[in-house]
N, C-alpha and C positions, 0 to 999 in steps of 0.2 A: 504493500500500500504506500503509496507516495502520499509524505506529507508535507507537500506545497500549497502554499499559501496563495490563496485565489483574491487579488485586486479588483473591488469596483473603483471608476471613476467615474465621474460626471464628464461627458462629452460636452461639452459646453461651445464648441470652434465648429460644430459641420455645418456643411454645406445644404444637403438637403439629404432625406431620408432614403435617394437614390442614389446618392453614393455610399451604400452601407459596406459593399464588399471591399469598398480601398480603405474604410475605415478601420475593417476588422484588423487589417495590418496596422495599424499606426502604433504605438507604443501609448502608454496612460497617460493621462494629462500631468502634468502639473497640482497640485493640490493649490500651489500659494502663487497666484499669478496679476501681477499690476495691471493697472487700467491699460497703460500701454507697453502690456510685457507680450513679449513673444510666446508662440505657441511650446514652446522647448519642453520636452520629456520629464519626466519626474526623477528617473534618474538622475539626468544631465543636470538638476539645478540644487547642485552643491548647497545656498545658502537661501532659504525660502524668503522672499522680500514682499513686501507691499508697495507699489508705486504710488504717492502721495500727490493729488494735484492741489498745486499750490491756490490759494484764494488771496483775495485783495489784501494788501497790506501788511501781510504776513511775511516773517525774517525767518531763516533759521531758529533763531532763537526762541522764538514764537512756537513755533513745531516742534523744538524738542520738549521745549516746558510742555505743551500741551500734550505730548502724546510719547517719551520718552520716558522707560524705568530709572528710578534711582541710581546715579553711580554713571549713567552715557549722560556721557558731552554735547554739546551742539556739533564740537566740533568732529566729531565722529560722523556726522553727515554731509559733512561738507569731502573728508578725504575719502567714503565709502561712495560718494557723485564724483568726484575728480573736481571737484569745485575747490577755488583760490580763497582764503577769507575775506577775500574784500568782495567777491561775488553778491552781487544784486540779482534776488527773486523777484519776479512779477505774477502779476497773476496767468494762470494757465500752466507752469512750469509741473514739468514733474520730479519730483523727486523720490529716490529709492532709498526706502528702510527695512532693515531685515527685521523680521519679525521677533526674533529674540530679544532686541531691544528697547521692544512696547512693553507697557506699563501691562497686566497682567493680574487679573482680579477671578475669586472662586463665581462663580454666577447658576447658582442651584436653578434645579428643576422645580416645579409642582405637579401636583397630582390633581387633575381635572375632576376625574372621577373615578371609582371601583365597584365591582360588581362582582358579590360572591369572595371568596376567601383569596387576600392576596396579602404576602408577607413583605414586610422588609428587612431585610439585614444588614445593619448599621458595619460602614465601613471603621467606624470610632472606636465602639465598643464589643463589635460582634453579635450582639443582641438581636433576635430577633423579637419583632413586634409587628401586630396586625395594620398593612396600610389603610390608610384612610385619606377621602377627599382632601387636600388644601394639605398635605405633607408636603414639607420640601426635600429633595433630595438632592443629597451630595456626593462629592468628587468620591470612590470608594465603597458607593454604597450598593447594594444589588435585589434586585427589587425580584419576588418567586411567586409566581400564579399557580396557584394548583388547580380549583375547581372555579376559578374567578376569574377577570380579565380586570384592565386597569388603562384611561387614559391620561399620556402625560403631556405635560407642554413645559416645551423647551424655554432659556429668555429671548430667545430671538424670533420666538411664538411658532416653531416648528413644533407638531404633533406627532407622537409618537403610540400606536395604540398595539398592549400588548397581550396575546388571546393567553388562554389556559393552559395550563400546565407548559411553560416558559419559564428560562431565566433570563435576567438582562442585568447587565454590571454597566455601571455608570464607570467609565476611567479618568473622565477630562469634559471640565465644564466649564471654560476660561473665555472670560471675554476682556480683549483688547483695549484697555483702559477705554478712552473716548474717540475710538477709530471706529467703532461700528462694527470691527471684525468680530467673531466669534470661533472657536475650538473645540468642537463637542467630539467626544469619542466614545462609544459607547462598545459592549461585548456582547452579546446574545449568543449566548451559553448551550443552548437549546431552546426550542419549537420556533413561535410565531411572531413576525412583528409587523405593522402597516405603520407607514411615514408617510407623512406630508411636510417635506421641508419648506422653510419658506428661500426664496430664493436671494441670493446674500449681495447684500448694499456694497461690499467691498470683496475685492477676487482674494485678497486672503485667507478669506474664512476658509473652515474645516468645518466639514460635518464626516465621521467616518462611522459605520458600524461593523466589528469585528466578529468574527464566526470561527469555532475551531477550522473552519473547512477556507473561508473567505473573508474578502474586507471588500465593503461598500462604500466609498467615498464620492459624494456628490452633490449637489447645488441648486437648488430647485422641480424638484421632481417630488413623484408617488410613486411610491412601489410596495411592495409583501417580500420580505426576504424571510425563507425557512432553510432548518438546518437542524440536520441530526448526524445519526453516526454513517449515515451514507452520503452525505454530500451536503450541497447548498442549492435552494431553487430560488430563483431570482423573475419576480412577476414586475413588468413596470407598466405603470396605466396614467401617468404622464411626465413626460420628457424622457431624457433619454440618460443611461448610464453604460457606463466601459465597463467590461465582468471577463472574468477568465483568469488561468493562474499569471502570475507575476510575468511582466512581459513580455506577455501573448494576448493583451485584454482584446477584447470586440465590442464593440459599441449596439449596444441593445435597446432600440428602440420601444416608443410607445406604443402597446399592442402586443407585444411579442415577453416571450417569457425564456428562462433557460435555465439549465441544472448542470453542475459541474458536479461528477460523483468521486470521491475520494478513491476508488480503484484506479488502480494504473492507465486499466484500459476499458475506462469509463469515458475518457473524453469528455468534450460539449457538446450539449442537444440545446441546438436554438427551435421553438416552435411560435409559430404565430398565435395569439391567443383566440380562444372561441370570443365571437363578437359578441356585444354586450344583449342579451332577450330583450324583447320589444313585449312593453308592459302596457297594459291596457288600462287607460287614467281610470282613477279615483279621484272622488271631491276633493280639492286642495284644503277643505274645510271638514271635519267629520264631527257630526253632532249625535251620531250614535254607533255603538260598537256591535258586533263583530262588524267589521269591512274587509271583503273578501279579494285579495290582491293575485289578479292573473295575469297571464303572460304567453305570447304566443313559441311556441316548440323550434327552438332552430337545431334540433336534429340530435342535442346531448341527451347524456340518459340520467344526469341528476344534475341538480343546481344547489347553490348556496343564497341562502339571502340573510343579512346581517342589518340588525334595525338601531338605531342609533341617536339618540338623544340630538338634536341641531345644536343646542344653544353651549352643552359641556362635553359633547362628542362621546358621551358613557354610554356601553357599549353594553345595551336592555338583553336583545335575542341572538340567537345564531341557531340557524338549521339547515339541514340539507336534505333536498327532496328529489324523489323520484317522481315528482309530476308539476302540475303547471299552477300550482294554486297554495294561495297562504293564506291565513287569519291572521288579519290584526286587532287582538283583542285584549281586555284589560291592561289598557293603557290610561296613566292619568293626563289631566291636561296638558297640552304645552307643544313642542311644534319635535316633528321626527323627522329622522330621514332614514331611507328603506336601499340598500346597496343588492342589488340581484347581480349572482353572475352562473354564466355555464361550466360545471367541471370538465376539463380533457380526462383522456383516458388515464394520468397520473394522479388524479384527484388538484389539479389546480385550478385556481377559478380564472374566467375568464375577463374581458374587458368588462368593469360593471353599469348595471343599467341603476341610474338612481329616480329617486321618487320622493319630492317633499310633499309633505302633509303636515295640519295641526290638529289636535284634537280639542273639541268643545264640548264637554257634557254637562250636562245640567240637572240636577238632583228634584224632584217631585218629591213634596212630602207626600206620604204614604198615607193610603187608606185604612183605618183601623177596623180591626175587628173584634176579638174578645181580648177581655170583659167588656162586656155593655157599660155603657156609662153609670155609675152609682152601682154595680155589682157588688153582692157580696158573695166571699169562696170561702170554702173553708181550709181548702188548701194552702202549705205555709211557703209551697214555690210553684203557684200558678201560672197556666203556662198563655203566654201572649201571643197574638195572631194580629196580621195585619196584611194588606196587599203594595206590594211596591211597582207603581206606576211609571219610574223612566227605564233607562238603558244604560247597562251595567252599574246596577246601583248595590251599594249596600248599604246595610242598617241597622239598629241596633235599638234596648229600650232604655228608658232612663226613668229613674223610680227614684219618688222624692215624698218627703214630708208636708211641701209648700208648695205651693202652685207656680212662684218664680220660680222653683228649681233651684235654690240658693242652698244645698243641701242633697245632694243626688247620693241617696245610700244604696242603691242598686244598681248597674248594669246589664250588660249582655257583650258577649263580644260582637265584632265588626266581621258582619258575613252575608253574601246574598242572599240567603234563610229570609222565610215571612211566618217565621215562630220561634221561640225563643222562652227560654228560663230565668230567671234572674241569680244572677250573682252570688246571692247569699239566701238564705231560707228569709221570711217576714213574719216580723212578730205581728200580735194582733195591733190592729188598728185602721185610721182611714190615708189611704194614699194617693198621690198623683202621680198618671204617670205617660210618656206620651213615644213616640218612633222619631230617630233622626236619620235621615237618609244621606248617604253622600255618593259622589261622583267624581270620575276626572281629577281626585285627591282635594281640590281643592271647591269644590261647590257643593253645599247643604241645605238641605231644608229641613222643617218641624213639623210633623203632624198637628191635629188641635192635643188638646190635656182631655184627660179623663179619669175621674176619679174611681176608685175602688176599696172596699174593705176585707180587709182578711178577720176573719171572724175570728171570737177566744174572746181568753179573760185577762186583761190587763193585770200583770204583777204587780204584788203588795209593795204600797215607796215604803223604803225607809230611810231611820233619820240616820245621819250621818254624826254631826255634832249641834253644840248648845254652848253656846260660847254667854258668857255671864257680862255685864258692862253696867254698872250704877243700877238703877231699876229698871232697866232694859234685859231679856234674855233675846237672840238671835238663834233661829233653828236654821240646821241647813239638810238638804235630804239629797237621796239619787234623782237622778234623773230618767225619766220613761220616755226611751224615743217616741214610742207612738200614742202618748200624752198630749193633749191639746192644752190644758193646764190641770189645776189642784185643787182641791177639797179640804182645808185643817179645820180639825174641831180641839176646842179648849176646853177640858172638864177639869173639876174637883174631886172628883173620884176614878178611877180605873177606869172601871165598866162603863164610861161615857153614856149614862143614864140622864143626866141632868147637861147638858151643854151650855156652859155660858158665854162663848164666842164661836162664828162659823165663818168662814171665809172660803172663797174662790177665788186662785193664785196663780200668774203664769209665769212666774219662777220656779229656782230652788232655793230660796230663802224667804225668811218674814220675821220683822221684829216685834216683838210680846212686850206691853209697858205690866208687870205685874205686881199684886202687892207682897211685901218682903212677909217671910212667915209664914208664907200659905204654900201650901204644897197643888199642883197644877199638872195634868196631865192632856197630850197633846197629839195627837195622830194626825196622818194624812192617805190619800184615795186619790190615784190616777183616773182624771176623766178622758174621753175623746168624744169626738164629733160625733162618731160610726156608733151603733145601735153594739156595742161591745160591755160587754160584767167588767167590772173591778171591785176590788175588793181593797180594805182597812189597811194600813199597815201597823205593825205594833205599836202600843203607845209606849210613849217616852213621859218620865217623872222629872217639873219640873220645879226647883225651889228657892226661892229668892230669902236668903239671910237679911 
């Protein structure tokens, strides 16, 4: 097994897409190439430079403060141009700085979005920890999708989106103090990855990704580089890149795909890609789900289609079908994009067909059905019914003591269902309780309220404490959730046969003015609304010195 190291480059210098066969010859570009540098070989170019054009009013000295590392002179650019010190810049001039001599700062990644289980393994401390949205990653660090995928954004706002069960090592994430260059290098360890670079302000920059098998280096383009232990496939669906082992690249255009296999006598297979399926519109607007997404058959025997958030590129579905039809369903609001492509007979996809769409749902409150309004059950986890009137909705109940609902002691989970249980079992009493529907994650609506009793006997209060203060006593009791308020009687004897005080209370407290000497006894009785028993609670002896 030969293990030679397989060069992409970005073709950035051709002609047109018909002369592809005198390009296969050419040798790899240049990675670090001036505005008006020549086309020269990557080899051939000993010390990677940027060509600088000069702007108005700017000296040497000007250009090295602004854009020179610590420690280089001005005057180092003046003897690396062949320029005299007394030399006068004008505007338009160019001048050449090697890129070793730029200022040089870490410039981490972010994490757009994640889906499903994806790790990171800190280049610092070696730790692993679960990724998540809005991480930053650094020089070192190696990001591992098992059952999850993950998209990233580069600072130069290249996208980077990486499928399941992958690895990918960050090496190099340097940008060029105030040049606008940028130096990403990345590893892809194993499986999947899709790029969208953006294309670079200055010919210095470096984007490379590295493969046990190959290196991709290039400049404005989209591609899928895969790699396992048999090789590297290289898919590119726009512009163009150089691929092949070390100086033998070919220049691989948009449309076409290619695999270099780590055997000897594996060679290169360039194949044109299957053309992207012709989809048959759907509303750019969808205000109800499922929407059934077809396509007309151009001759493959499966497809892929990958569905993808617009607005954070997170990466929702991925399937592959043996027929011409897809569901797009429970999706929440907000706007998608749908990438269809044809497999070749290797399992690679083709040029893809895309398709934007937004979803709008809108939640109906729900039709109730049991209990009847003013019902009484005797059941202590009655069960609820109701009909849900929109499209992909779900819903859930909410049980309360108050009719604002400023106290919801009951639930249900969150589920298509039009019945349901409550949360916790109900004591007796009277309650309210009503369906919340929702949609598209982000739209709800309220059924009306309706009230209901759970029949029983209200439990005996009792007193808690008697706190003594001048000729003031203070009772305080439990509290009965499904108490509406309180009942205390004040006797002289036990057996509250003679009452000399009665009150109805909607606390847990009440202060007693009494006289000192006399001996006083005091109970209380949870009332409710609902046609419900209660009963005494024990009396309490109360005595003022």
């Amino acid at each position: 097994m030969i293990k030679s190291t397989i060069r992409l480059a970005l073709a950035s210098c051709l002609v047109s897409a018909g002369l592809l066969l005198s390009f296969f010859a050419q040798a790899e570009l240049s990675v670090s190439r001036g505005s008006d540098a020549g086309s020269g070989g990557f080899a051939g170019a000993s010390v990677p430079e940027w060509s600088y054009t000069v702007e108005a009013n700017q000296t040497v000295q000007t250009i090295a403060a602004q854009f020179l590392a610590s420690g280089i002179s001005a005057s180092r650019i003046l003897q690396h141009n062949n320029l005299a010190s007394s030399a006068q810049l004008k505007s338009g001039d160019t001048v050449r700085i090697p890129l070793s001599w730029l200022q040089q700062q870490p410039d981490p990644a972010r994490v757009s979005s994640v889906s499903g289980q994806v790790m990171l393994l800190s280049g610092r401390d070696s730790r692993k920890r679960p990724l998540t949205s809005g991480t930053l990653i650094r020089v070192g660090d190696e990001v591992i999708s098992h059952a999850g995928s993950t998209t990233i954004e580069l600072a130069d706002g290249s996208i980077v989106r990486l499928s399941p069960n992958s690895r990918l090592a960050f090496n190099r994430l340097t940008r060029y103090g105030k040049s606008g260059m940028v130096d990403t290098r990345l590893r892809l360890n194993d499986g999947e990855l899709e790029t969208q670079v953006e294309p670079f302000v200055e010919d210095g920059s470096r984007f490379e990704i590295e493969t046990p098998s190959a290196v991709a280096a290039v400049r404005g383009t989209m591609f899928t580089l895969k790699t396992s232990a048999m090789g590297t496939d290289l898919r590119v669906t726009d512009g163009r890149v150089a691929f092949g082992p070390r100086g033998k690249t070919r220049v691989i255009p948009e449309g076409y795909s290619a695999s270099v296999s780590t055997s000897s006598s594996g060679g290169m297979n360039i194949r044109r890609l299957p053309p992207a399926p012709e989809i048959n519109p759907i509303p750019t607007m969808l205000t109800r789900l499922p929407e059934s997404l077809n396509w007309k058959s151009n001759g493959a025997s499966r497809y892929r289609v990958n569905l993808f958030e617009a607005d954070t590129g997170r990466w929702l579905q991925s399937a592959t079908l043996d027929n011409t039809e897809y569901q797009l369903d429970m999706l929440d609001n907000g706007k998608y994009e749908v990438q269809l492509a044809a497999l070749d007979s290797r399992g690679i996809a083709g040029m893809p067909g895309i398709v934007d769409f937004e979803v709008d749902l809108q939640a109906r409150a729900a039709e109730l059905s049991a209990p009847a309004p003013g019902e009484a059950v005797n059941d202590d986890m009655p069960e609820f019914r109701w009909q849900l009137l929109g499209q992909n909705e779900v819903a859930r109940i909410e049980i309360a003591e108050d009719e604002s609902f400023s106290n919801v002691i009951a639930t249900s989970e969150w589920a298509p269902d039009q019945q349901a249980l409550p949360s916790r079992p109900l004591s007796p009493g009277k309650y309210y309780w009503r369906v919340v529907t929702e949609a598209g994650g982000n739209s709800v609506a309220t059924s009306e309220v309706r009230t209901m009793v759970v029949n029983g006997t209200l439990p005996p209060v009792r007193i808690i404490s008697v706190n003594y203060v001048d000729k003031q006593v203070r009772v305080f009791w439990e509290k009965v959730d499904t108490a509406s308020e309180y009942r205390l009687q004040l006797s002289e004897e036990p057996g509250f046969r003679n009452i000399i005080k009665e009150a109805e209370l909607p606390d847990t407290t009440a202060a007693l003015r009494l006289i000192p000497g006399r001996r006083y006894f005091v109970r209380l009785k949870a009332l409710s609304d609902g046609p419900l028993e209660s009963r005494w609670g024990p009396g309490r002896e109360l005595f003022l010195e």
